[in-house]
N, C-alpha and C positions, 0 to 999 in steps of 0.2 A: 339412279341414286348411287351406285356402285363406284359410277367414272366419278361423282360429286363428291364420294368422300375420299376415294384416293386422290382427286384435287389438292382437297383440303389438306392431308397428311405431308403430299408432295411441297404444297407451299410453307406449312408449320416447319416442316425439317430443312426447307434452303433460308427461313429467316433465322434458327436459331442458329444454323452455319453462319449466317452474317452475323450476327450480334457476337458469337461466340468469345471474339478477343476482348469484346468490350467489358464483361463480367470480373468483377476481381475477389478473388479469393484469397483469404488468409490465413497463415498456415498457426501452427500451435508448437509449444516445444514440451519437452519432458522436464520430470519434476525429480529433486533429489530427495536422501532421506537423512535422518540424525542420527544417530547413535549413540547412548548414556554409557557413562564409564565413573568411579567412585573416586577421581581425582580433580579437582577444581574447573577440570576442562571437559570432564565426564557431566560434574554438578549443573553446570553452564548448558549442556549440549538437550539433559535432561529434563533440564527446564522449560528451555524453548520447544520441547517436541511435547510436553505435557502442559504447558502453560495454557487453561483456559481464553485468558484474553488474549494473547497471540494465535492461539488457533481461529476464535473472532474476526481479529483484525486479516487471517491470512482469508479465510472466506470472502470478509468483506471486497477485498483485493482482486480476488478472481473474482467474485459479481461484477465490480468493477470494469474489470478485463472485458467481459461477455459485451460490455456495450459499446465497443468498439467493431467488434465483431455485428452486431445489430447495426453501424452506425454505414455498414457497408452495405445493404439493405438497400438504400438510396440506387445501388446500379444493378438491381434484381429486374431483369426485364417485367411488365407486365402485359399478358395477355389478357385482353377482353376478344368475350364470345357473346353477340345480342343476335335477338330472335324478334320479330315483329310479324303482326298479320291482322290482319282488319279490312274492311270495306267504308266507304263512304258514297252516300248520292245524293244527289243535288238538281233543282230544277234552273237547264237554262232560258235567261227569258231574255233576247231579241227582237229586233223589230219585226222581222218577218219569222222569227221561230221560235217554238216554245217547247220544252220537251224535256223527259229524262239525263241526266246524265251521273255517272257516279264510274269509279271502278274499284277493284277487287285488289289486293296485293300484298306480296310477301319478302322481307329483307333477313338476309344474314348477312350480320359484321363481322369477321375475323380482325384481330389487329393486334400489332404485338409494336411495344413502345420502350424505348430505352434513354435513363437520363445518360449526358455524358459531361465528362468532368468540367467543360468549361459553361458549364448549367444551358446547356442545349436541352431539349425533348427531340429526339426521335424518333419516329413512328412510322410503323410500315401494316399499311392497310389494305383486305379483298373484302371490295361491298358486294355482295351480290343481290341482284332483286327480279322479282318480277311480277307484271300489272298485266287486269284485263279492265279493262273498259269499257262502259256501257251504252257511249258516245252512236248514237245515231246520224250519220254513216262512220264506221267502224273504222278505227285506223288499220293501214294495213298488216301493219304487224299486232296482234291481236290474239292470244297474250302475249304480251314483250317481254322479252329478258336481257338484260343490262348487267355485267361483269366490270368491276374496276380494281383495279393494282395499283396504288398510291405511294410513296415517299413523302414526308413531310418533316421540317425541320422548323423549330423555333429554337431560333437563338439570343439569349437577353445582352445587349449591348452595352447599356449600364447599371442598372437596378438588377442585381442576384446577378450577377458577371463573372463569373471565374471561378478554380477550383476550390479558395478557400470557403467562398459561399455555398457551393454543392457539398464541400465534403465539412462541412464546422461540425455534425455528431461528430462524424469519426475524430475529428481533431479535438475537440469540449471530451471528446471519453478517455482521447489518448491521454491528456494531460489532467484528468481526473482520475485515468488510472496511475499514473506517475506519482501524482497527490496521493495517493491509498499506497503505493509503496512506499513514503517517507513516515507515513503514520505508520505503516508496516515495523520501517526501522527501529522508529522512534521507541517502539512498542518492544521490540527486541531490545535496546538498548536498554530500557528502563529494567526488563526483566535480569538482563546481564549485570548491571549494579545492583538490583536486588538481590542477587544469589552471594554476589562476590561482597558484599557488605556483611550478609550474614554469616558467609563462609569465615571468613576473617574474624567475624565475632567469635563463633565456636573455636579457633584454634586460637583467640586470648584468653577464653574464661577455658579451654585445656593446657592451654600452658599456667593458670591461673591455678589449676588445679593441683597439675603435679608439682605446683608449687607448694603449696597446701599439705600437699602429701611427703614431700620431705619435710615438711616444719611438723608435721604430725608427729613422722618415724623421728627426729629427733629428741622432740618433747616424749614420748612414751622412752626414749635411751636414756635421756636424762632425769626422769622421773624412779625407772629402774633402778639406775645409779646410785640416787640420792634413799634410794630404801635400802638398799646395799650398806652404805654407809652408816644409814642410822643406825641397822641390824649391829653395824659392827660397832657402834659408840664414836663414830667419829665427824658425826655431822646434826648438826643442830634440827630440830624437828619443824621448826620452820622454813627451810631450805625444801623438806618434802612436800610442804602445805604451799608453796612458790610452782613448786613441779607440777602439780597434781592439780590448782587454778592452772597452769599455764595448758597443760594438755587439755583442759577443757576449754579453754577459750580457743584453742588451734581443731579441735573437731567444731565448733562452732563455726570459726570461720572457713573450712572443707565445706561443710554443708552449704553454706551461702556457696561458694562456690561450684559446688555441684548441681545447685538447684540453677543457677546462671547458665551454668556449661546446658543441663538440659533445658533450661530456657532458649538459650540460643538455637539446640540443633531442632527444639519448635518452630521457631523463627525461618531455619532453614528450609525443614520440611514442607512447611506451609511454602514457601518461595518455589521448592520443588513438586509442588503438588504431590502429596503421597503421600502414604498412611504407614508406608514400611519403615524399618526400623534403620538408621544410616551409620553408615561404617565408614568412618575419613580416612583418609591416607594418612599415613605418619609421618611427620616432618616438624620443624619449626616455620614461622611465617619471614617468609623473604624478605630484605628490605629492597626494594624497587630501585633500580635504575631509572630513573625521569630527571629532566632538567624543565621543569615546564618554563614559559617563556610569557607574558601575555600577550604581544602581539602576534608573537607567530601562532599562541594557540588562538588568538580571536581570527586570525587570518584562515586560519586550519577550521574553523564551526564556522565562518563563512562558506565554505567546499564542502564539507561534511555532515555539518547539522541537520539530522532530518526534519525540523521545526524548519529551520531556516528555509531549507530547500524546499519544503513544503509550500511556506510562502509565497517563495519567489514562481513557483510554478503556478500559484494563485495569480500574481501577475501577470505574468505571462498568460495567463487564461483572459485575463481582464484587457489586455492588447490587443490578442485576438476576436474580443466581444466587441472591440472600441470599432475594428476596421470592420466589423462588419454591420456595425451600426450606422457609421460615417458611407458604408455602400447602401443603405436605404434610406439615403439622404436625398441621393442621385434619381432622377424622373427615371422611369420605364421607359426605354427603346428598345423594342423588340423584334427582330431579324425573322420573317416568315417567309419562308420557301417551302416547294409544292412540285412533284413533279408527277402526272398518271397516265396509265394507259385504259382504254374503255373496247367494252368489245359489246357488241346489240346482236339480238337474232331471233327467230322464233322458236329457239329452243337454248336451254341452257350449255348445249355442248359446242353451238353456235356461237354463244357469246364468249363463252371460254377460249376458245379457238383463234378469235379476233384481237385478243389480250397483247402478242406477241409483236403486231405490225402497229406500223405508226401512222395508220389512216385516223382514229380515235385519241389524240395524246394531248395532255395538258400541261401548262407548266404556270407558277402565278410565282413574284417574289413581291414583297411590300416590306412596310417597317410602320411597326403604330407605336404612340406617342402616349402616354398616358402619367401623371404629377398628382397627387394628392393639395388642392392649395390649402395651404399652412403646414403642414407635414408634421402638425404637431409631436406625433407620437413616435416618428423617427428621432425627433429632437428630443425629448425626454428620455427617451433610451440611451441617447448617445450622453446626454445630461448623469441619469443614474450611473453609465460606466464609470464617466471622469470621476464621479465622486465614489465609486466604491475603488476602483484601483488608489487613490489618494488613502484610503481607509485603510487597504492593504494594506501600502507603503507605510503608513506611520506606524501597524500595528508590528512589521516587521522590523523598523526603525527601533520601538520597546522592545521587541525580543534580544533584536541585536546588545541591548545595555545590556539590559538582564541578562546576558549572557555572558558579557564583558563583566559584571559582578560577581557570576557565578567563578568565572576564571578566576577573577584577584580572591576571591574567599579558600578559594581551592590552594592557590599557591600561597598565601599563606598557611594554613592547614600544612601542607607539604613541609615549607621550612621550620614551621615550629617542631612537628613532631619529628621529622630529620634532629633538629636538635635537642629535641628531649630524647630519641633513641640513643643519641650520644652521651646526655650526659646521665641514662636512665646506666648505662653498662660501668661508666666510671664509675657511678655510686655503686652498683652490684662489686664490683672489682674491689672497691674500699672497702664493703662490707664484710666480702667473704675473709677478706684478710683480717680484718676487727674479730669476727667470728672462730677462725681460726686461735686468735691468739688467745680470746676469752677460752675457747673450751681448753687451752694447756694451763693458762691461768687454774679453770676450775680445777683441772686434774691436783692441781698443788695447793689449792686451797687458798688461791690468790685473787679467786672471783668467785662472785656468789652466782646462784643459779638467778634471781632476777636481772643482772648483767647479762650473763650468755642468752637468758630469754629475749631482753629487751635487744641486744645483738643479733640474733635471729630473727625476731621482726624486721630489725632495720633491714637487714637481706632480704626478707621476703616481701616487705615493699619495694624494694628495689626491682626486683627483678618480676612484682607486676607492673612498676610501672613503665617497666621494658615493655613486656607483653602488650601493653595499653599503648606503649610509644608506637611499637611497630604495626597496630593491629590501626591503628588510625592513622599511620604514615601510607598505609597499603587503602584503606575507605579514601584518604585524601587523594593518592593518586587515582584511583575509582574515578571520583568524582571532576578531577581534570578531565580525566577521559573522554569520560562519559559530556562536560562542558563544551569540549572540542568537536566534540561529533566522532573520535578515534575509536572508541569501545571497543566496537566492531570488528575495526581493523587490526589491532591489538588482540581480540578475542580468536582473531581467525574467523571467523564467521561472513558467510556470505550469504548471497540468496541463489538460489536455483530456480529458472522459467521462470523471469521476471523481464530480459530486456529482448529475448529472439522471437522478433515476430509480436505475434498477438495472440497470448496465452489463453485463449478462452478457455482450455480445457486441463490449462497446468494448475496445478496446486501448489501453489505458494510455499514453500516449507523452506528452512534454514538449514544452511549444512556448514556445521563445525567442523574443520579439521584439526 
């Protein structure tokens, strides 16, 4: 029993040295990380590392991942190990002989099988067995023992032929994981317009404010003023009752605008997920460098769009499902080959021993033929393809307009508030000059305080409807961006452990630079 399992251990360790090259392994890459910071690029980075449904979608992504990795499973050797033992007997009946006969006996299968990429099975097998029998007169070998060493190849010819038919998991996971990255993006992106819309809200309703807050501190100077005056007998009591309504309708309109400003950084916070209290950088809001274009930006969300590319990698899926429906169209011819060695003795070390020489050897090759008639079910398959890839393409067809609308609504959006930022500054510039001259006027008693007031508003819409120009010239370009499929690129933002290899074990995450 000793020699019989070092046998065994001896043969298990030179098939897995043969198979060895045949296994394919895939590697994984490493994962980066984000970083928040309290500047627009900080809010941004913030987001995506806190953002509930991007962490989702990154999850979803490495699930994804994993069955690619599963999908290589297909070239896992397997070993079968079967045991059998039983007796059977029987009466032989002859002309001249009638009598017992039966025998006794025991088989172990070892076998170890391997698919390979061009949808072969390969298999390498030690039968071993051995019978006694109750045969009157007794063969001479009695119990016999019987050892065989086999190779054996089936290889499909044209039904299930070739690597893309072995390997379609791994190929259906690659580009279902491909697919979870553009929903990945997409999911980034969206989140990058939502911060950067709200961002921009908050620094209109704070320049809204400190506007607010000079018409305050004015109205409270000119209100002083005109009690000055009256104290001193030289200004009509109705000019105070003009001051004193005007400062209250200018703390009125602070608070609308305070309660906005903190509407907004709600807005924001929600967007940043977080409950802390937010502190913006100080600055005024930029007016944007963009010339958007529409064909070059529908050309640019053709490249870029994660919707789009999502699709088209739909298709691409639906191509690969087509050919391999149109190859289970094609009849089964199947390539068998067979080559063994046998060894007999009246003892197992005996037939072991025999294994090597080539007195016992066999060899068989054939080819069997095998057609489903009507092959209905290949035909419908290959039926459904056609019409879901068709279903694809149209619904990627609607996206592509809808996209192209989104662009034209965007560049409009763009030019108009480009031109209201223009003409929102001329009117601020005519106002303050108007403003200027009323308050020397007042000083001389050449205007009344409802002038300088009603000249004061005119400044102080002026110069929200700057804030409002440039706070929606900055959302319009957002929205280009975001249209073109650029966000991203614009934002800096990339992905880490998303194209090296087969990430089964990366984690998805975003890195802002």
């Amino acid at each position: 029993m000793i020699r019989v399992f070092h046998s065994m251990i001896l043969f298990c360790l030179c098939v897995v040295v043969f198979l060895a090259n045949l296994v394919v392994v895939p590697t994984a890459c490493q994962a980066g990380e984000v970083v928040a910071d309290l500047t627009l690029q900080g809010a941004e980075r913030l987001a995506l590392q806190r953002s509930l449904k991007l962490r989702s979608a990154q999850l979803a992504t490495a699930a994804t991942a994993t069955l690619i990795t599963r999908g290589y499973s297909v070239y896992d050797p397997q070993l079968r190990l079967s045991w059998q033992e039983g007796t059977f007997r029987d009466i032989t009946n002859f002309q001249f002989f009638l009598g017992e006969t039966g025998a006794e006996g025991r088989q172990v299968d070892l076998s170890l099988s391997q698919k390979i990429f061009s949808g072969a099975d390969l298999t390498l097998a030690w039968t071993n067995q051995r019978q006694n029998q109750f045969s009157d007169p007794p063969p001479e070998l009695n119990p016999e023992y019987r050892s065989e060493v086999s190779l054996s190849l089936v290889q499909p010819l044209l039904k299930d032929f070739g690597r893309e038919v072995t390997e379609q998991d791994q190929i259906f996971a690659s580009i279902d994981r491909d697919m979870s990255v553009q929903q990945l993006r997409a999911q980034a992106s969206a989140v990058v317009a939502e911060v950067r819309n709200a961002w921009y809200d908050v620094q209109r309703y704070r320049d809204q404010l400190a506007t607010r807050d000079i018409s305050l501190s004015l109205a409270e100077k000119i209100l002083a003023e005109n009690r000055a005056r009256l104290d001193a007998g030289i200004l009509a009591p109705i000019e105070v009752l003009e001051a004193e309504v005007g400062l209250q309708v200018r703390r009125r309109e602070r608070l609308d605008s305070e309660r906005a400003l903190h509407d907004a950084i709600d807005r924001l916070a929600l967007a940043l997920n977080t409950h802390e209290e937010l502190t913006l950088e100080a600055g005024k809001l930029p007016l944007p460098d963009i010339e958007p274009d529409e064909n070059r930006g529908l050309h640019t969300a053709q490249l870029k769009r994660p919707e789009l590319l999502e699709l088209q990698q739909a298709i691409t899926k639906q191509h690969v499902q087509r050919d391999l429906d149109k190859n289970q169209l094609l009849p089964r011819l199947d390539l068998g080959a067979s080559y063994s060695h046998k060894g007999i003795g009246e003892g197992f070390n005996e037939a072991v021993d025999q294994l090597p020489e080539d007195d016992i050897r066999s060899w068989q090759v054939g080819l069997t033929l095998s057609y489903p008639l009507g092959n209905r079910a290949a035909e419908s398959d290959l039926l459904r393809t056609n019409l879901e890839m068709r279903r694809i393409t149209l619904e990627r067809q609607l996206l592509l307009d809808q996209i192209r609308q989104e662009i034209r609504a965007a560049i409009r959006q763009i030019e108009v508030s480009r031109a209201k930022v223009g003409v929102s500054r001329d009117e601020s510039g005519l106002a303050e000059e108007k403003l200027r001259i009323l308050l020397k006027r007042k000083e001389v008693g050449l205007a009344t305080t409802r002038e300088v007031l009603e000249g004061e508003e005119d400044l102080a819409r002026a110069k929200t409807d700057e804030s409002s120009a440039l706070a929606d010239f900055n959302i319009a370009a957002t929205a280009y961006l975001h249209a073109t499929g650029e966000l991203l690129d614009q934002a800096k933002i990339r992905f880490v452990g998303v194209d090296a290899g087969m990430p089964e074990k990366a984690a998805f995450v975003l890195d802002a630079q």
